[in-house]
C-alpha positions in Angstrom: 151.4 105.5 109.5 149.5 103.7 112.2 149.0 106.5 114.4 148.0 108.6 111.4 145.5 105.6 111.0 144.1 105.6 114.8 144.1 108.9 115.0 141.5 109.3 111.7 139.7 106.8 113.2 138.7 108.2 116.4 138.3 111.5 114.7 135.6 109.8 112.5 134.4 107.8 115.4 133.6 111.2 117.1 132.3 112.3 113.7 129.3 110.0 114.3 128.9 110.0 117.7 128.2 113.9 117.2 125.9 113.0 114.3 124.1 110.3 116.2 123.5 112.6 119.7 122.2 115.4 117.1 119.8 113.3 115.5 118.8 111.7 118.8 118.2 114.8 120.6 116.6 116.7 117.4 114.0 113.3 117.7 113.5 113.9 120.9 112.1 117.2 121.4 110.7 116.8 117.1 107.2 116.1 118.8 107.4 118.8 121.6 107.7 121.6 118.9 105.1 119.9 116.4 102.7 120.1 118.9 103.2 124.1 119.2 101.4 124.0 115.9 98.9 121.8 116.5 98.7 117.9 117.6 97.5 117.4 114.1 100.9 117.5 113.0 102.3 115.3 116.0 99.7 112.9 114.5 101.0 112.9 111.0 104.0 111.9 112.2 102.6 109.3 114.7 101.4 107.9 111.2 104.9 108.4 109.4 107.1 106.3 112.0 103.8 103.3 111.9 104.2 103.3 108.0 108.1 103.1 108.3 107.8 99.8 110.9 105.9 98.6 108.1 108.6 99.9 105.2 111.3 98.2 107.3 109.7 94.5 107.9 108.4 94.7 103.9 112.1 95.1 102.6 113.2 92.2 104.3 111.0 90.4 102.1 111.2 92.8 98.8 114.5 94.4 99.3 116.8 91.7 100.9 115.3 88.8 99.6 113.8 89.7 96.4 110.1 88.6 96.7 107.4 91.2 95.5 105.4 91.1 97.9 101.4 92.8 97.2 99.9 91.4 100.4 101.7 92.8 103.2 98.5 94.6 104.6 97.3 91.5 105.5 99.9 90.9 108.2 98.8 94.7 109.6 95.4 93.9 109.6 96.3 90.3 111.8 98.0 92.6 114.3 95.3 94.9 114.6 92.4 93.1 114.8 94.5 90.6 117.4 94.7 93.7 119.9 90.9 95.0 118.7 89.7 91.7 120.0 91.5 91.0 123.1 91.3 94.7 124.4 87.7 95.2 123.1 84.4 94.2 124.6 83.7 92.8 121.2 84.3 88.9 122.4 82.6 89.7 126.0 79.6 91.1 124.3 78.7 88.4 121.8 80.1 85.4 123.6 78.5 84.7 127.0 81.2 82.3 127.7 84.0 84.4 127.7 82.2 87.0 129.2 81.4 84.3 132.3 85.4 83.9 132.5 86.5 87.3 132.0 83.5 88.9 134.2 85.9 92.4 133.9 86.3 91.8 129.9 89.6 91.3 127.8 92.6 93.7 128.6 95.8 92.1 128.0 98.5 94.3 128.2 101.2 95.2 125.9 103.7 92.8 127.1 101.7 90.2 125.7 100.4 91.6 123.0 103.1 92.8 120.8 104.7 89.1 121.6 101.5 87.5 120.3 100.9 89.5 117.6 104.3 89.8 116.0 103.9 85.7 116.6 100.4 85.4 114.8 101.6 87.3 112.0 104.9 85.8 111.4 102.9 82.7 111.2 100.5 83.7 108.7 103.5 85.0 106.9 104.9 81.6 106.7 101.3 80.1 105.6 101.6 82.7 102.7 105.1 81.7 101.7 104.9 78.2 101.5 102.3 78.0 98.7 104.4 80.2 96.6 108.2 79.1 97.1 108.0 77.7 93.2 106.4 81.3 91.8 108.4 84.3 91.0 108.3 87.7 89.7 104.8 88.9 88.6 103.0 85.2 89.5 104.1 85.9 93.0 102.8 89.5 93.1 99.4 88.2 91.8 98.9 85.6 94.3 100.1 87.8 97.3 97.8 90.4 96.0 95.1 87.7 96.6 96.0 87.1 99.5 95.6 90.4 101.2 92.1 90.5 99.7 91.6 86.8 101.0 92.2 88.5 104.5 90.3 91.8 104.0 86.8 90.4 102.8 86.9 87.2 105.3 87.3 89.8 108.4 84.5 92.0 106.4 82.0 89.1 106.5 83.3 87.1 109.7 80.1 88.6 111.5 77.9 85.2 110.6 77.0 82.7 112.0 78.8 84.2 114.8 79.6 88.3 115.3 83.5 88.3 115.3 84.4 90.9 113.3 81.7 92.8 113.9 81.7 93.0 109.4 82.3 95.8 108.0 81.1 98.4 110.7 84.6 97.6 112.3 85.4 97.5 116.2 85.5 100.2 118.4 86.0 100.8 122.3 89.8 99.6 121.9 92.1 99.7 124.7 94.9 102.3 125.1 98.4 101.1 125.6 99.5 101.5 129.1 103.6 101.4 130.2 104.4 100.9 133.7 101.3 102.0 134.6 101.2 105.2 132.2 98.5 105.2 130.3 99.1 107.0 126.7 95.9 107.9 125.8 95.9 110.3 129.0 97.5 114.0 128.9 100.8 114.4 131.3 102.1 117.1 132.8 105.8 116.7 133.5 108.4 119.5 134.7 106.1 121.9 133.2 105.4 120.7 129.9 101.6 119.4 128.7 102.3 116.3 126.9 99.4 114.6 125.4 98.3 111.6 123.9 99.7 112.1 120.7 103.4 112.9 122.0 103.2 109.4 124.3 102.4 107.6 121.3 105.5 109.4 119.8 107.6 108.1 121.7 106.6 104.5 122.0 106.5 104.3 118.0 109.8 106.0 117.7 111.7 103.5 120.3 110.1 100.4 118.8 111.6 102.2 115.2 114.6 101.9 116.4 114.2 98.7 117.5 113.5 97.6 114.3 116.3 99.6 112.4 118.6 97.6 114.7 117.2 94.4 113.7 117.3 95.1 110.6 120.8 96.2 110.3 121.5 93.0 111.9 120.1 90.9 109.7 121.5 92.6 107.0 124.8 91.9 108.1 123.8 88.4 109.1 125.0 85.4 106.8 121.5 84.9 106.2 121.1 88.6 105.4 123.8 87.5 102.7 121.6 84.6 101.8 119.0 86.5 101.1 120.8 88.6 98.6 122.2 85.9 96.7 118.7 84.3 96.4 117.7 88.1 95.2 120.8 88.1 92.8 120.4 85.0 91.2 118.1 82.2 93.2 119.6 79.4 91.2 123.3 80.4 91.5 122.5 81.0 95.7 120.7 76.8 95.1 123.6 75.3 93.7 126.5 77.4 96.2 124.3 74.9 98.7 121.9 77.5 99.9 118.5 76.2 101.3 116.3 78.4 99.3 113.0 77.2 100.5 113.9 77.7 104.5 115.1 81.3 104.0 112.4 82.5 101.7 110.1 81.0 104.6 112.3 83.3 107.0 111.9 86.2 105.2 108.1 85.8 104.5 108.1 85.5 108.5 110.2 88.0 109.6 109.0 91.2 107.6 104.8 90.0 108.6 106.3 90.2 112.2 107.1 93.9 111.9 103.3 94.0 110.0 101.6 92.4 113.0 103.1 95.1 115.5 102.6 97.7 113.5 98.9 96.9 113.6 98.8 96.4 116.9 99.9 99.8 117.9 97.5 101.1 115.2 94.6 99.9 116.6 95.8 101.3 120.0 96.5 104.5 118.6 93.0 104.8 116.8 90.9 103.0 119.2 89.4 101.5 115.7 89.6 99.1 113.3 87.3 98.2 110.1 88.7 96.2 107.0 88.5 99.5 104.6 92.0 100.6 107.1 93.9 97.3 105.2 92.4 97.8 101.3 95.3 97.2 98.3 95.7 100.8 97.9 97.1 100.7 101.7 99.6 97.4 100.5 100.9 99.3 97.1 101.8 102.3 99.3 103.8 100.3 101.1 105.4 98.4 98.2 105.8 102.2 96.6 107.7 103.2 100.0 110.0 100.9 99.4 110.7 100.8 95.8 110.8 105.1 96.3 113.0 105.2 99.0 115.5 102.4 97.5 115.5 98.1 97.4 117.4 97.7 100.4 118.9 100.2 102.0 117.7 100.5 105.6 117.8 104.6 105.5 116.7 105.0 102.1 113.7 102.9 103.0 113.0 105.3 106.0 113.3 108.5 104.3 110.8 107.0 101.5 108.0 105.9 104.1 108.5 109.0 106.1 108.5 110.8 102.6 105.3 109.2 101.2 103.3 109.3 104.9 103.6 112.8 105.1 103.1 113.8 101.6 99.7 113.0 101.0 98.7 115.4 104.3 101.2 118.4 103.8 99.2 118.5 99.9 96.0 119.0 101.9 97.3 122.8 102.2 98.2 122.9 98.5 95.0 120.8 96.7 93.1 123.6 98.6 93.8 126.5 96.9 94.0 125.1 93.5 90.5 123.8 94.0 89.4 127.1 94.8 91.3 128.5 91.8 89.3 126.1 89.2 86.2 127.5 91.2 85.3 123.7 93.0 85.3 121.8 90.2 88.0 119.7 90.7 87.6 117.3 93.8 90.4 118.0 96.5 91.1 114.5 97.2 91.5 113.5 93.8 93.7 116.8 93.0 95.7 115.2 96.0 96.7 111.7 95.0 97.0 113.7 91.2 99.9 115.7 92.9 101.5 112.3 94.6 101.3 110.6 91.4 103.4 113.5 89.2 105.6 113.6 92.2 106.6 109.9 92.4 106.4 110.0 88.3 109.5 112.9 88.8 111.5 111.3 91.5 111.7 108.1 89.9 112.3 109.7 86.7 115.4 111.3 87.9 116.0 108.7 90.6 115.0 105.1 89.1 117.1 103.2 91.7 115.1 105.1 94.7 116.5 108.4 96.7 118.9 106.4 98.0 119.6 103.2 97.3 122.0 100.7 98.2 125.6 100.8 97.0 125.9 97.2 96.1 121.7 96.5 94.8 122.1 95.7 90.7 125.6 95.6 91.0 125.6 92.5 89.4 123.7 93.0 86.8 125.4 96.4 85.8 128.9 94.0 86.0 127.1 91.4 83.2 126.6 94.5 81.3 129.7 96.1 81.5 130.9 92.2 80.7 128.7 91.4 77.7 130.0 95.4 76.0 
């Protein structure tokens, strides 16, 4: 019997190895072939893998703890405009000062960077949380939601007395990200193959993905991955089994802005612009509707739902189109588009109202008090 049992095991240990050297390899060259049809689509997906960073450090706080969270652009725009200053001549050029100490302007690297940023915006993630510890439910949703405007108009009016922001005309001239000395924005040629800047971009999002799924599955599996579920189960059964509520809500409010504030600093990289309209409410409710889409809590479920809902809206471009042309122009193409999402998301939560795929053990509970109380 236990040789049966080893001998299943490896064969399913083999099983995913197989599976994880397919989907590795099928990643790798996924940008090589987009590109045949265009770098518009390499782009599209560029975008997909930034909104899944952002998926993945929002269902810390919404799927693993609990905490509806309406605000979360705010820790994207922190990342973003961090970089947009530091690798901008906006400082240089409207403070003498600096510009007499950094005569060859601000270009910090990414080493420092992603640190700083995923630093500055776990701490603002913390400044959010600890007004709202006591709120729940639709009270914390409101005051989150405010929060993310907070952040959005101050950066739209931080122009006066003194020109920070630069308002709402947004800063430009941003720095490239540059790895040992490879500089994405630039087009490579390497054993024959053009890559441009587009595919380089590809590949940094995708490994610092990863990065983050790991982290995540990690935490997950963490006791205070468990703590966070029991405070999303029931918060007063997880306060009275000894948990420390307040400290881990913090934790979680932390940890998901840090995965906000890199996200935005490889967006304002990969655009070489930032302006507040990038980090409006529409932009934090998409996020939110990855999430909830894709399923509370399940690291590939939340993946498939931001790489669902990124892509979505541009693949409709080719099908609002022609149905704007059959109503002879009248209808607006943009408007025909997030029509189409909308019916979409309608259907798939229709038929899935748990997400596409959500996690095994999410409401178990309360479908057990159900099943109890019949």
């Amino acid at each position: 019997m236990r040789e049966g049992f080893c001998v299943n095991e490896s064969r399913s240990s083999r099983s995913k190895l197989g599976v994880f050297l397919l989907a590795a390899i099928g990643l790798l060259i996924l940008p090589l072939i987009a590109q045949q049809f265009g770098n518009a689509w390499v782009r599209i997906i560029d975008t997909a893998l930034l909104y899944v960073l952002l998926a993945l450090g929002l269902n810390i706080v919404v799927g693993y703890a609990g905490l509806l969270d309406l605000g979360y652009v705010a820790f994207y725009a922190v990342g973003a405009y961090l970089f947009a200053l530091i690798a901008s001549p906006q400082l240089t050029d409207n403070f003498p000062a600096i510009a007499a100490m950094f005569p060859n302007g601000l270009h910090a690297p990414i080493w420092v960077v992603l640190p700083v940023g995923a630093l500055l915006a776990g701490l603002t993630g913390v400044l959010l949380g600890a007004p709202t510890l006591k709120l729940r439910g639709d009270y914390l949703a409101i005051v989150t939601l405010g929060f993310g405007e907070i952040i959005r108009v101050f950066l739209t009016n931080l122009e006066q007395p003194y020109n920070i922001t630069n308002g709402p005309r947004g800063i430009g001239q941003i720095d490239s990200l540059s790895l040992f000395g490879w500089d994405l924005a630039k087009k490579w040629d390497l054993f024959g193959l053009s890559i441009p800047s587009v595919t380089n971009y590809y590949y940094l999002f995708l490994t610092l993905v990863i990065v983050g799924v790991v982290i995540c599955y990690r935490l997950e599996r963490s006791r205070i991955g468990r703590a966070w579920m029991a405070i999303r189960e029931d918060e007063i059964a997880a306060k009275a089994m000894g948990i420390n509520t307040r400290n881990l809500k913090l934790l979680a409010f932390g940890m998901g802005a840090t995965f906000g504030g890199v996200a935005g600093v490889l967006f304002a990289s990969f655009q070489g612009f930032v302006s507040p309209e990038s980090f409006s409410l529409q932009e934090s409710v998409l996020i939110v509707a990855m999430v909830v889409l894709g399923g509370l809590g399940h690291i590939p479920g939340v993946v498939i739902g931001a790489l669902l809902l990124a892509a979505l809206p541009e693949v409709l471009r080719y099908v609002a189109g022609p149905l704007q042309s059959m109503t002879g122009g009248r209808l607006d193409a943009a408007i025909l588009r997030q029509l189409l999402i909308a019916l979409a998301m309608i259907g798939i939560m229709l038929a899935r109202p748990r997400g596409l795929w959500p996690a095994p053990e999410h409401g178990r509970s309360v479908a057990l008090g159900k099943e109890a109380s019949r």
